[in-house]
mmCIF file as Biopython writes it, N, C-alpha, C and O atoms, coordinates in Angstrom:
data_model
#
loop_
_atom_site.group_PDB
_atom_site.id
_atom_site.type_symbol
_atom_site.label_atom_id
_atom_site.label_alt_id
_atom_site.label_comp_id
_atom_site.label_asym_id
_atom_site.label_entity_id
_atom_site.label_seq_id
_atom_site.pdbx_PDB_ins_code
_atom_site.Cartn_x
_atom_site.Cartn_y
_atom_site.Cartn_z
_atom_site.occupancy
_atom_site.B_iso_or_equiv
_atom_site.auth_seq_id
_atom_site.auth_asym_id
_atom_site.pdbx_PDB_model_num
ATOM 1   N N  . UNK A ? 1  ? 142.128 128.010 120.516 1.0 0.0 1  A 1 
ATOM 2   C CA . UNK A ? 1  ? 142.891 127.068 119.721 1.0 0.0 1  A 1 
ATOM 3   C C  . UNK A ? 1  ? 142.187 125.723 119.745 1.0 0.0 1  A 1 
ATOM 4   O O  . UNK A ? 1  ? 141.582 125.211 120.687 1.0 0.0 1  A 1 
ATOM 5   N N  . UNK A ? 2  ? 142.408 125.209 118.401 1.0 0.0 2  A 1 
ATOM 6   C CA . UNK A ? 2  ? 141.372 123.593 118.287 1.0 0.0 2  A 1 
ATOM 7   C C  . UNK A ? 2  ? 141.993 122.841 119.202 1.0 0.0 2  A 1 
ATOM 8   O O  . UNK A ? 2  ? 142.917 123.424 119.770 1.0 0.0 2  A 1 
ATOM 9   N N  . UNK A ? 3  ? 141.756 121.557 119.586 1.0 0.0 3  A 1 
ATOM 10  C CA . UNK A ? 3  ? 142.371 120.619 120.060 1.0 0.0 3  A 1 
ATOM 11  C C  . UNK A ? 3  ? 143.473 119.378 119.023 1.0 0.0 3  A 1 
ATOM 12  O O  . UNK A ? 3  ? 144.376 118.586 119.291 1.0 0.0 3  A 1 
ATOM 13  N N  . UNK A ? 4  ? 142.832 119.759 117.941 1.0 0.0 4  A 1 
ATOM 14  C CA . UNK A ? 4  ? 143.775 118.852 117.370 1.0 0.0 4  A 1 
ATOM 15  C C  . UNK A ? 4  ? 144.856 119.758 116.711 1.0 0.0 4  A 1 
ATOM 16  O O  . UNK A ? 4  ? 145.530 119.221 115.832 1.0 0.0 4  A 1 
ATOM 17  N N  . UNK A ? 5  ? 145.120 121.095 117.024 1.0 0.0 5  A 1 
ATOM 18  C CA . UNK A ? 5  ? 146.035 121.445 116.493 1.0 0.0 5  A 1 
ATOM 19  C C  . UNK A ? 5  ? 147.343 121.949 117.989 1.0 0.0 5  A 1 
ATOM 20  O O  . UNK A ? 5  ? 148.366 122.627 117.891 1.0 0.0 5  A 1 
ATOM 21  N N  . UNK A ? 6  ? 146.780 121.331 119.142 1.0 0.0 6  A 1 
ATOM 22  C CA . UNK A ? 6  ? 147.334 121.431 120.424 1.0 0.0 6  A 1 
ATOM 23  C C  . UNK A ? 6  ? 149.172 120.579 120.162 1.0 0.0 6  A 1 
ATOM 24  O O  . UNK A ? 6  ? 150.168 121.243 120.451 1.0 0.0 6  A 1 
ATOM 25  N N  . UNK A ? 7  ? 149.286 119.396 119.712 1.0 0.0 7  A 1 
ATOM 26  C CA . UNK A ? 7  ? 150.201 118.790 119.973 1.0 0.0 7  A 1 
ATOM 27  C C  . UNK A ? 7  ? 151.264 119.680 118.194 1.0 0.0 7  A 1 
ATOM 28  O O  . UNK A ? 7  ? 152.491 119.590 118.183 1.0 0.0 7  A 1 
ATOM 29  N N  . UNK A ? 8  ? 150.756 120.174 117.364 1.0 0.0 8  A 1 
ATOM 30  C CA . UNK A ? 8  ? 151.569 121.075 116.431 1.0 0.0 8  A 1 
ATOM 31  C C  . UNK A ? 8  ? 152.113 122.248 117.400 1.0 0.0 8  A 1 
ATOM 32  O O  . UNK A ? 8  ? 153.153 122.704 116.924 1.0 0.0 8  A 1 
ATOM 33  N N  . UNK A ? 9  ? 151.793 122.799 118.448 1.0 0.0 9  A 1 
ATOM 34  C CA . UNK A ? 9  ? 152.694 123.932 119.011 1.0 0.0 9  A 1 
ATOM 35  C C  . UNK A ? 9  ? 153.465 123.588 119.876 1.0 0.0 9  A 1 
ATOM 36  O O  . UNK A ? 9  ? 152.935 123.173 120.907 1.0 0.0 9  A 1 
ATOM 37  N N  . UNK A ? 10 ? 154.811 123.613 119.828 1.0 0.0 10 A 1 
ATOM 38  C CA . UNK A ? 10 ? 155.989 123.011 120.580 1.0 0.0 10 A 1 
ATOM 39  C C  . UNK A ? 10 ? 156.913 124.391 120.773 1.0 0.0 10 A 1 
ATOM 40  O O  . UNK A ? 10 ? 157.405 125.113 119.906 1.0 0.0 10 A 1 
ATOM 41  N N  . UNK A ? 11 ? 156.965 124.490 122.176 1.0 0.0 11 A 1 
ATOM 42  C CA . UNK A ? 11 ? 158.145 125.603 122.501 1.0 0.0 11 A 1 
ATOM 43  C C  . UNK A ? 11 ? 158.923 125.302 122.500 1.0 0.0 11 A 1 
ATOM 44  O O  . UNK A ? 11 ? 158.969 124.073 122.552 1.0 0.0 11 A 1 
ATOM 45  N N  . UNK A ? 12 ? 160.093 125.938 122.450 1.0 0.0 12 A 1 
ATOM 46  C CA . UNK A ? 12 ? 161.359 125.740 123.037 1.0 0.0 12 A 1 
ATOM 47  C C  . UNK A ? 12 ? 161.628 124.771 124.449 1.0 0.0 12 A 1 
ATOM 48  O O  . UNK A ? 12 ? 162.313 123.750 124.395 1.0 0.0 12 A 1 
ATOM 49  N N  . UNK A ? 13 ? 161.213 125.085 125.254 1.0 0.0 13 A 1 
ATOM 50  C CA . UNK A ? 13 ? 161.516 124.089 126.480 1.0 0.0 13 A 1 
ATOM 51  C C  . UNK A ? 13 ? 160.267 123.123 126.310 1.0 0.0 13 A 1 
ATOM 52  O O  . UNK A ? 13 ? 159.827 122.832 127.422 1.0 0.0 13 A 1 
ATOM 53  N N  . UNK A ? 14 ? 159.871 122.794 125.735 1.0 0.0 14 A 1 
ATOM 54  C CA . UNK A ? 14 ? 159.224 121.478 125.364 1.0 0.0 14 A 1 
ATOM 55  C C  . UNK A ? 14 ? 159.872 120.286 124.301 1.0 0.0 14 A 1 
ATOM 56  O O  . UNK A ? 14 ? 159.760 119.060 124.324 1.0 0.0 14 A 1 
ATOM 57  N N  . UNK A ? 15 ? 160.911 121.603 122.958 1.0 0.0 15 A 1 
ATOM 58  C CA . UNK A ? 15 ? 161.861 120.278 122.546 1.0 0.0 15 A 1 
ATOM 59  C C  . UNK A ? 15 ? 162.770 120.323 123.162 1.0 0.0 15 A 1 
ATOM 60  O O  . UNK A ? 15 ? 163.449 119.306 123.024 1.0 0.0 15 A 1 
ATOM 61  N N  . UNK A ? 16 ? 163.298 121.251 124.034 1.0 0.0 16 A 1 
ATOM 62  C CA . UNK A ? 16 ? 164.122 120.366 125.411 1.0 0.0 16 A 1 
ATOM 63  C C  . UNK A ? 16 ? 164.133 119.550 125.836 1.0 0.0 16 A 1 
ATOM 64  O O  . UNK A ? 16 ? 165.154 118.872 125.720 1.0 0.0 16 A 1 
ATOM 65  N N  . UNK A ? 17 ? 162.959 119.021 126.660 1.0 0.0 17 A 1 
ATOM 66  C CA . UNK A ? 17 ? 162.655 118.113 127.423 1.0 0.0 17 A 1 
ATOM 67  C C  . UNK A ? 17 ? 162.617 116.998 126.445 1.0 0.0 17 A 1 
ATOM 68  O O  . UNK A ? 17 ? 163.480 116.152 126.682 1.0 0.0 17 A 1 
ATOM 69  N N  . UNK A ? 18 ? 161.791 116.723 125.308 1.0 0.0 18 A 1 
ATOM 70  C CA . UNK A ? 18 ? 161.842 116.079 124.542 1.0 0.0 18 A 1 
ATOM 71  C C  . UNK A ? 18 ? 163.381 115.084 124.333 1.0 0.0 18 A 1 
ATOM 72  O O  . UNK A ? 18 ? 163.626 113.887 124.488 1.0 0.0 18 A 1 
ATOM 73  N N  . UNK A ? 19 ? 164.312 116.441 123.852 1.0 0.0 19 A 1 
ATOM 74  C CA . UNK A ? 19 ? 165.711 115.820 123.654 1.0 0.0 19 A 1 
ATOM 75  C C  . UNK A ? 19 ? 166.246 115.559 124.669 1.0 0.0 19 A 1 
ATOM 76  O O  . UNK A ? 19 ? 167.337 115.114 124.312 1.0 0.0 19 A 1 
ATOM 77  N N  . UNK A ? 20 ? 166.188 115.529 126.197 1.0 0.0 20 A 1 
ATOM 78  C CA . UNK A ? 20 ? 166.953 114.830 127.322 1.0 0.0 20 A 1 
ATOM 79  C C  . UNK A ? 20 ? 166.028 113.605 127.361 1.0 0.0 20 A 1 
ATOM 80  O O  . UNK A ? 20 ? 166.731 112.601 127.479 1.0 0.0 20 A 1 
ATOM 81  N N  . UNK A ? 21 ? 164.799 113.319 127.311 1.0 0.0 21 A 1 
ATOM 82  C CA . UNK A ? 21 ? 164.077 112.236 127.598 1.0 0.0 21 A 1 
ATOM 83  C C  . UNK A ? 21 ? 164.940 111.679 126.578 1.0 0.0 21 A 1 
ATOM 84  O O  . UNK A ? 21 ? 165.637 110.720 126.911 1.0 0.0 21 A 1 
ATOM 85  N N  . UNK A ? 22 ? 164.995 112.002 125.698 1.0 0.0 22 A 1 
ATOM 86  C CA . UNK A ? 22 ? 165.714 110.793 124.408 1.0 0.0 22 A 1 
ATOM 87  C C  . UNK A ? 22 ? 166.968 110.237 125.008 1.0 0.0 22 A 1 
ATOM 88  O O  . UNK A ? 22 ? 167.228 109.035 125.052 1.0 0.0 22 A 1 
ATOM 89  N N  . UNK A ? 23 ? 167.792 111.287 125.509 1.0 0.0 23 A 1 
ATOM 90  C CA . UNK A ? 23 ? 168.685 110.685 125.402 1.0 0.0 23 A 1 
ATOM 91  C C  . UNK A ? 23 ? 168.937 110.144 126.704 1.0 0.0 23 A 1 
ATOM 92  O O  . UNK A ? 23 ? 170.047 109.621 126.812 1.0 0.0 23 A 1 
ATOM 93  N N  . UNK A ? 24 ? 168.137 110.124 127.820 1.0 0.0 24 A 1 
ATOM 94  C CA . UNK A ? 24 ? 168.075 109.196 128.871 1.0 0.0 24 A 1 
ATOM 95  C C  . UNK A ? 24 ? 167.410 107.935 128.629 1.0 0.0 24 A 1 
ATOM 96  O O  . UNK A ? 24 ? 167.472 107.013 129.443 1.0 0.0 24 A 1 
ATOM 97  N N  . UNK A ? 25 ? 166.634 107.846 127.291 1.0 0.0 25 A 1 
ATOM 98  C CA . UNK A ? 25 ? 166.239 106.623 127.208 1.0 0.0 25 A 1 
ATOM 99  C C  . UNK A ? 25 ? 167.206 105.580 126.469 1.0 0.0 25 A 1 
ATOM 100 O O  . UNK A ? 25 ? 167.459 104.436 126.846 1.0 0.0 25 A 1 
ATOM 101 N N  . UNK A ? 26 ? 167.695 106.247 125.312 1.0 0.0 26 A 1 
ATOM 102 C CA . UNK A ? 26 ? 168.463 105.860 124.273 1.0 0.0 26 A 1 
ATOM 103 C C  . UNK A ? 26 ? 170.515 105.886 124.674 1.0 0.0 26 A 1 
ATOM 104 O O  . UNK A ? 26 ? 171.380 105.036 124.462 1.0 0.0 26 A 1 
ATOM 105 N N  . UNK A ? 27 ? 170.572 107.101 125.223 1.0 0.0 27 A 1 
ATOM 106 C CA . UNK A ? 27 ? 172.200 107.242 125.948 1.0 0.0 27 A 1 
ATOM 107 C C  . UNK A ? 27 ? 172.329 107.868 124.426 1.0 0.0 27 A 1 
ATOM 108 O O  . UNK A ? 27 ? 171.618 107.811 123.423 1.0 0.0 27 A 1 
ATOM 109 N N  . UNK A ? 28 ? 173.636 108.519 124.764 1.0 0.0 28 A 1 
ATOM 110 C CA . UNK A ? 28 ? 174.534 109.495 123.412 1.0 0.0 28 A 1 
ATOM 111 C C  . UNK A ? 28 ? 175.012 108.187 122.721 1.0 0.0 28 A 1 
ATOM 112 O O  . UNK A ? 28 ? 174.609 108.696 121.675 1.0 0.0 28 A 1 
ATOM 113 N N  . UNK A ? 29 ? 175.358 107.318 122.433 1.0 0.0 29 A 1 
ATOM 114 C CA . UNK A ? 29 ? 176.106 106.394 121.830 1.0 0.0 29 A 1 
ATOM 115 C C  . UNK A ? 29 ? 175.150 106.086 120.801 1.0 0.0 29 A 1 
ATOM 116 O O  . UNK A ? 29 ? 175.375 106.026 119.592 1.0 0.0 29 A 1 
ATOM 117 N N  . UNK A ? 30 ? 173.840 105.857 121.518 1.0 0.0 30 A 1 
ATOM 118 C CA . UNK A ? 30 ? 172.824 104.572 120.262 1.0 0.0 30 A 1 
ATOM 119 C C  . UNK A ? 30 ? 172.048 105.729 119.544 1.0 0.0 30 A 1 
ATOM 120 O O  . UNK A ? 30 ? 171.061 105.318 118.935 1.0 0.0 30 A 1 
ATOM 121 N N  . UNK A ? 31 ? 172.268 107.120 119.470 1.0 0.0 31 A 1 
ATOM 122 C CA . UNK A ? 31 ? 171.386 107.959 118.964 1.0 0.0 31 A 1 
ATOM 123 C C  . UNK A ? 31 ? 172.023 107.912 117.365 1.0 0.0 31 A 1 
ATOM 124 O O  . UNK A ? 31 ? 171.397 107.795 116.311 1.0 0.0 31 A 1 
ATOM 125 N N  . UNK A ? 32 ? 173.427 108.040 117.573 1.0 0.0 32 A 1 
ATOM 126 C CA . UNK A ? 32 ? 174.023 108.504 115.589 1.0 0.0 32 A 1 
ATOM 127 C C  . UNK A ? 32 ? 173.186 106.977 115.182 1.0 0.0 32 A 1 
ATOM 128 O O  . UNK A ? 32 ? 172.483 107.009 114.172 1.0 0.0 32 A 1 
ATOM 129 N N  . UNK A ? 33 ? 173.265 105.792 115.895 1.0 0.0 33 A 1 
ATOM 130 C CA . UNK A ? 33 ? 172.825 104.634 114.989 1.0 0.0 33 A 1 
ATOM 131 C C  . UNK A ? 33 ? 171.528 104.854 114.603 1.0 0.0 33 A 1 
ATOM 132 O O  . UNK A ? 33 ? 171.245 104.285 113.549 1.0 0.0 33 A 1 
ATOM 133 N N  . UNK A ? 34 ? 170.687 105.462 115.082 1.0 0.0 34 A 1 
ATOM 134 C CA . UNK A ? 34 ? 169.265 105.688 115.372 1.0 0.0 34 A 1 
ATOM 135 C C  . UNK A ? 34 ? 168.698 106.613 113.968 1.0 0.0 34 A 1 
ATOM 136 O O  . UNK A ? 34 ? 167.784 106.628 113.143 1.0 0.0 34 A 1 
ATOM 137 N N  . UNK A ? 35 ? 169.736 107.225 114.292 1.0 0.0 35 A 1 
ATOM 138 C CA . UNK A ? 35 ? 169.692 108.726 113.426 1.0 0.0 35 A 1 
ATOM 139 C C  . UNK A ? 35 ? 170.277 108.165 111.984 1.0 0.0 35 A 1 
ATOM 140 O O  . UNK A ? 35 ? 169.832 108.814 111.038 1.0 0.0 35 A 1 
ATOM 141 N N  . UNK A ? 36 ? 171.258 107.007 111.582 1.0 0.0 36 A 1 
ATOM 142 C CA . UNK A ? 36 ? 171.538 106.744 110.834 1.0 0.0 36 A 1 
ATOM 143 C C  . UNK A ? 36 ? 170.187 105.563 109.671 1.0 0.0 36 A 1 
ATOM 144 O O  . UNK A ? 36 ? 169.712 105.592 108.536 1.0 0.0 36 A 1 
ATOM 145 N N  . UNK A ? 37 ? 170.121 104.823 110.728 1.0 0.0 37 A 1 
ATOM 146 C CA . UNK A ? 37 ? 168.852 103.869 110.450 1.0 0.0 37 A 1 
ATOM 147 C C  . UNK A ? 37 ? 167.674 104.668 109.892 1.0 0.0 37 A 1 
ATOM 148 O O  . UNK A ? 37 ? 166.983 104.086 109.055 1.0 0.0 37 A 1 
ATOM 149 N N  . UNK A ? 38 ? 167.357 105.868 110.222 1.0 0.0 38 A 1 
ATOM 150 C CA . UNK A ? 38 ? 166.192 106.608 110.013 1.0 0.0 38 A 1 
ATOM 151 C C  . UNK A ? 38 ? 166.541 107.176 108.362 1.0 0.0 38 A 1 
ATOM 152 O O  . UNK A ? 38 ? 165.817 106.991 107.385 1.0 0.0 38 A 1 
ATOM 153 N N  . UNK A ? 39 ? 167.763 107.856 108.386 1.0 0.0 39 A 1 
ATOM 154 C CA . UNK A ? 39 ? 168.162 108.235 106.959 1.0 0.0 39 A 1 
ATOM 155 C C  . UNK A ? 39 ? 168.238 107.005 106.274 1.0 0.0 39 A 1 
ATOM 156 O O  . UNK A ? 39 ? 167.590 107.235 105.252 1.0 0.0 39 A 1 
ATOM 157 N N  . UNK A ? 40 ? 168.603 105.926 106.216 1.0 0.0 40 A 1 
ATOM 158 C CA . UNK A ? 40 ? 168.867 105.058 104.886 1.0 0.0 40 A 1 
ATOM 159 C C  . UNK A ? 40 ? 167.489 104.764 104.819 1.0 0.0 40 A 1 
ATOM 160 O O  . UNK A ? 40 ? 166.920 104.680 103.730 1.0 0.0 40 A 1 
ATOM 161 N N  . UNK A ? 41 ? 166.656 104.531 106.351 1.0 0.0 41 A 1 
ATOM 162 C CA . UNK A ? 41 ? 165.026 103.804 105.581 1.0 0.0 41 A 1 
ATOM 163 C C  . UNK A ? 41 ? 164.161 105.283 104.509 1.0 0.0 41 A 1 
ATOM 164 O O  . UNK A ? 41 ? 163.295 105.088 103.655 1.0 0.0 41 A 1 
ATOM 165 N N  . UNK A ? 42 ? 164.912 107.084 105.036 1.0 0.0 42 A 1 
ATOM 166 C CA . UNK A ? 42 ? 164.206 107.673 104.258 1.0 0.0 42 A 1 
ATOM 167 C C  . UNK A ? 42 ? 164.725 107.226 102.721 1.0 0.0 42 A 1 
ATOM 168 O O  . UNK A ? 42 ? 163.963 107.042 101.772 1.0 0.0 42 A 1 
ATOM 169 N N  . UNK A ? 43 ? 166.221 107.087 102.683 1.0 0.0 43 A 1 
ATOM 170 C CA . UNK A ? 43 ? 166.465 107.081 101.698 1.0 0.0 43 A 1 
ATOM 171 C C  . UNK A ? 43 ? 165.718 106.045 100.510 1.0 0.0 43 A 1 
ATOM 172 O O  . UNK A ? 43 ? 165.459 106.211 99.318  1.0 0.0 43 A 1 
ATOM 173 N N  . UNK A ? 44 ? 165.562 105.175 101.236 1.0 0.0 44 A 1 
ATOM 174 C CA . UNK A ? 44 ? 165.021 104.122 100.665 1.0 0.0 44 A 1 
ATOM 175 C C  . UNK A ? 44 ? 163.787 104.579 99.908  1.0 0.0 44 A 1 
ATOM 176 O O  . UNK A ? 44 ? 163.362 104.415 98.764  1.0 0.0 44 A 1 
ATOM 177 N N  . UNK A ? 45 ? 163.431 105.138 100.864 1.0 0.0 45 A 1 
ATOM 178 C CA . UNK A ? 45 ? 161.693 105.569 100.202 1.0 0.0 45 A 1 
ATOM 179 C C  . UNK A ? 45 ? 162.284 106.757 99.574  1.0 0.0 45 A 1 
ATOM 180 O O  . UNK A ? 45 ? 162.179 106.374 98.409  1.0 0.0 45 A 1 
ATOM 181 N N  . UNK A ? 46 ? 162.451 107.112 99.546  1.0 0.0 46 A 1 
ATOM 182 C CA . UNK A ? 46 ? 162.889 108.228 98.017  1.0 0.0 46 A 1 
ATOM 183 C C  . UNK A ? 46 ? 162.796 107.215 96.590  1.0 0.0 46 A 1 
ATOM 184 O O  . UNK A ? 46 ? 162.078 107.348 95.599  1.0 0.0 46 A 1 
ATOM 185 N N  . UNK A ? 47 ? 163.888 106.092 96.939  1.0 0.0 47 A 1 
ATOM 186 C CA . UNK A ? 47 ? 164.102 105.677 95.346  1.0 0.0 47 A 1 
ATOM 187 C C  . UNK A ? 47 ? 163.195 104.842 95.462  1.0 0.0 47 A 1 
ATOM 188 O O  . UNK A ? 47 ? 163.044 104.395 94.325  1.0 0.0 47 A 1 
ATOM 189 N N  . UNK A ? 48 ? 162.536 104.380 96.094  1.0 0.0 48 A 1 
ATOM 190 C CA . UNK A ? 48 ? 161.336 103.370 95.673  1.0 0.0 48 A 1 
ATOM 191 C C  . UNK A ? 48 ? 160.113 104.344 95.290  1.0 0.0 48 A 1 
ATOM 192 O O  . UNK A ? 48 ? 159.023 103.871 94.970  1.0 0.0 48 A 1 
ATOM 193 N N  . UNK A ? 49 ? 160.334 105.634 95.335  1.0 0.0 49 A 1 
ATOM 194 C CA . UNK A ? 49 ? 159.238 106.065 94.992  1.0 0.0 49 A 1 
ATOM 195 C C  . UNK A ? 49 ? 159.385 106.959 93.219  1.0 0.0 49 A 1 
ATOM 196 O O  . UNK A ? 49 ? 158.533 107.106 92.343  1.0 0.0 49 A 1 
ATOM 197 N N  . UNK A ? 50 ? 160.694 107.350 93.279  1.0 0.0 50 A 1 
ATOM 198 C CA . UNK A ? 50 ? 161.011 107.705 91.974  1.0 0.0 50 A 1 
ATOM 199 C C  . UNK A ? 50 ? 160.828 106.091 90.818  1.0 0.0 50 A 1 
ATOM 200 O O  . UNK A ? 50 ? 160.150 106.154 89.793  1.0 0.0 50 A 1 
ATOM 201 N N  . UNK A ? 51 ? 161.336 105.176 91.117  1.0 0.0 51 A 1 
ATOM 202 C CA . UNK A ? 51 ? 161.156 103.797 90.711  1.0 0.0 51 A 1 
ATOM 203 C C  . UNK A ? 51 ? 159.533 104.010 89.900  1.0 0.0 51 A 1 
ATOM 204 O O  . UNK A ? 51 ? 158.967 104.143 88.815  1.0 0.0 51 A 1 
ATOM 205 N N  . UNK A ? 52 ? 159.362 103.925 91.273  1.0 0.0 52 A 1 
ATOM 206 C CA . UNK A ? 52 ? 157.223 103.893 91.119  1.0 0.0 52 A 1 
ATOM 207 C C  . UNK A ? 52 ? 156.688 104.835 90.078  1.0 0.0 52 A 1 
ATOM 208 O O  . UNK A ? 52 ? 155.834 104.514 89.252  1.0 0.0 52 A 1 
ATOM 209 N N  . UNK A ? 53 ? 157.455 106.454 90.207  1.0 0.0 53 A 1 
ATOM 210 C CA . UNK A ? 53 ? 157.058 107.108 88.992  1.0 0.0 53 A 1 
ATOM 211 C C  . UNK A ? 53 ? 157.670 106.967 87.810  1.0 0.0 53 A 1 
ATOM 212 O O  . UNK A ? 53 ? 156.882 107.084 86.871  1.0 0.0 53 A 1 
ATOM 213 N N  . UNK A ? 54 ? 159.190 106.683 87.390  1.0 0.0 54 A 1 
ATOM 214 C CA . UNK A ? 54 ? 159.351 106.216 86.229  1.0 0.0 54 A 1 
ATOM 215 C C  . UNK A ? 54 ? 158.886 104.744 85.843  1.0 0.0 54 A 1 
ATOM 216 O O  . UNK A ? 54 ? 159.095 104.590 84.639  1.0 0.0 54 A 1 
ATOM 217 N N  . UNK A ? 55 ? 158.355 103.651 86.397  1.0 0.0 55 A 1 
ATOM 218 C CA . UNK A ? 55 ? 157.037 102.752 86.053  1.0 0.0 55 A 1 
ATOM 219 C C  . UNK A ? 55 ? 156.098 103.392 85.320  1.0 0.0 55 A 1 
ATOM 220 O O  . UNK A ? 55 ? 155.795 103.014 84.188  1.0 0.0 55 A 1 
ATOM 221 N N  . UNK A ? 56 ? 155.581 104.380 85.885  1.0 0.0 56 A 1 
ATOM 222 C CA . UNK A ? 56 ? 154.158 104.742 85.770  1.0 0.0 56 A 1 
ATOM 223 C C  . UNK A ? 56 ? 154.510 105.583 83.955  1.0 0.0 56 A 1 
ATOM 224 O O  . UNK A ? 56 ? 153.873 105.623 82.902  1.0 0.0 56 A 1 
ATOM 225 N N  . UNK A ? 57 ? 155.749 106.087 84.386  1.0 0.0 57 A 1 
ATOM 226 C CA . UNK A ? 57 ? 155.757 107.015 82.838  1.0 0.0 57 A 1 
ATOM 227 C C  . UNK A ? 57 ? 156.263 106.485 82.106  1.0 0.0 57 A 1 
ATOM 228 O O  . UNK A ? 57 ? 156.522 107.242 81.171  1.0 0.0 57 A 1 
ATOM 229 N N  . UNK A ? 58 ? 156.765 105.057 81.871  1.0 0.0 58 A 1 
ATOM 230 C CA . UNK A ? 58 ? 157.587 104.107 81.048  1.0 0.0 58 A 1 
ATOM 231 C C  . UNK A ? 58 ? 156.016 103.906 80.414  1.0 0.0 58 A 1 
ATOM 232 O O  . UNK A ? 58 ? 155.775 104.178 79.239  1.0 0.0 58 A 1 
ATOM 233 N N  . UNK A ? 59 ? 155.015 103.407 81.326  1.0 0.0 59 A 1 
ATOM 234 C CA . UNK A ? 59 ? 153.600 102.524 81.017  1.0 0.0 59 A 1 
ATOM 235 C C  . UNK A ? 59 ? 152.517 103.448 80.339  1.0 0.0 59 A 1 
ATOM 236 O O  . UNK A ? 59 ? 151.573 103.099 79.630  1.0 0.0 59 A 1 
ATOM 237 N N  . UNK A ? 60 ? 152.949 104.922 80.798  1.0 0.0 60 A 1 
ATOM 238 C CA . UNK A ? 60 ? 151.916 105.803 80.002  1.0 0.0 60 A 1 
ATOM 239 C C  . UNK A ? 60 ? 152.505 105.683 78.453  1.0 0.0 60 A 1 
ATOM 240 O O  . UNK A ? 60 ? 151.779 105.384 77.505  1.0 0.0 60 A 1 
ATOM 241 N N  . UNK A ? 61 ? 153.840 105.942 78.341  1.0 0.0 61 A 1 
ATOM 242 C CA . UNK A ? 61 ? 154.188 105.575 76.748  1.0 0.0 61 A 1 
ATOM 243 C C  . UNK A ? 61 ? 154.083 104.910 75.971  1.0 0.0 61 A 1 
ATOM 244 O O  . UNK A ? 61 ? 154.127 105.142 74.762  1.0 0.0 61 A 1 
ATOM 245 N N  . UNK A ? 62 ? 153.958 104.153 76.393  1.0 0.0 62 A 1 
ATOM 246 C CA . UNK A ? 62 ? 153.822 102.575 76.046  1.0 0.0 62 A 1 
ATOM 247 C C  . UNK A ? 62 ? 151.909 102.474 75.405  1.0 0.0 62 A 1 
ATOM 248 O O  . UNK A ? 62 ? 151.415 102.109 74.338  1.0 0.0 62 A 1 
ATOM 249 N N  . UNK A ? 63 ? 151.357 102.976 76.629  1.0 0.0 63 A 1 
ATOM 250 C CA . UNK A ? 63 ? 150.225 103.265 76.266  1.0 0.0 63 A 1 
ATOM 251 C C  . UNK A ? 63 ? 149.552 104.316 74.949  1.0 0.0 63 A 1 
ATOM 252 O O  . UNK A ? 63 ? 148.610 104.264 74.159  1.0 0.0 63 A 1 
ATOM 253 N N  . UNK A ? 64 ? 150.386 105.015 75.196  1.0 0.0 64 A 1 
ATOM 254 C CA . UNK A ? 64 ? 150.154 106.086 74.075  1.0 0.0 64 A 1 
ATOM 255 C C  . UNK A ? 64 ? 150.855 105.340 72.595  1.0 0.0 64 A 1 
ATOM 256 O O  . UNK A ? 64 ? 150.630 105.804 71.478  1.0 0.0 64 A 1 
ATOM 257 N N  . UNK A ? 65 ? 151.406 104.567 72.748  1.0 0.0 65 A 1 
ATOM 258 C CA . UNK A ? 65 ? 152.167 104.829 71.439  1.0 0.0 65 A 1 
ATOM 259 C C  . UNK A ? 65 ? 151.197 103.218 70.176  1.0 0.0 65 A 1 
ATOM 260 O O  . UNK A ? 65 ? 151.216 103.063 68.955  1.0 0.0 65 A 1 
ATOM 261 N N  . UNK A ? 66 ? 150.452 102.312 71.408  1.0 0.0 66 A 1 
ATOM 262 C CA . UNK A ? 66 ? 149.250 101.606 70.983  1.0 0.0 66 A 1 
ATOM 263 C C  . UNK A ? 66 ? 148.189 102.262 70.304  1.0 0.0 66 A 1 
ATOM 264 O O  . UNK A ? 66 ? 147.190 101.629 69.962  1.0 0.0 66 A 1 
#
């Protein structure tokens, strides 16, 4: 196995450990905020990126129709 494909194989008791480290760092309380913060910034980038492509296809028309 390559080395850079070492940290892509995750067992089972590796996202174990993973999820108690979290939540000894973080505690059960500050995780939904955590978890919430993470969804609105994806969300965000969703519509800033649909935005970006209807730009782009407003400007191709526009172009075409010169």
């Amino acid at each position: 196995m390559s080395l850079y494909m070492l940290p892509l194989v995750f067992g089972p008791w590796q996202i174990v450990l993973v999820v108690v480290v979290v939540l000894l760092l973080f505690g059960g309380k500050k995780i939904p905020e955590l978890m919430r913060g993470l969804g609105s910034g994806i969300k965000e980038f969703k519509n800033a990126s649909k935005e970006d492509d209807k730009d782009k296809d407003s400007e191709a028309n526009t172009d075409e129709k010169e």
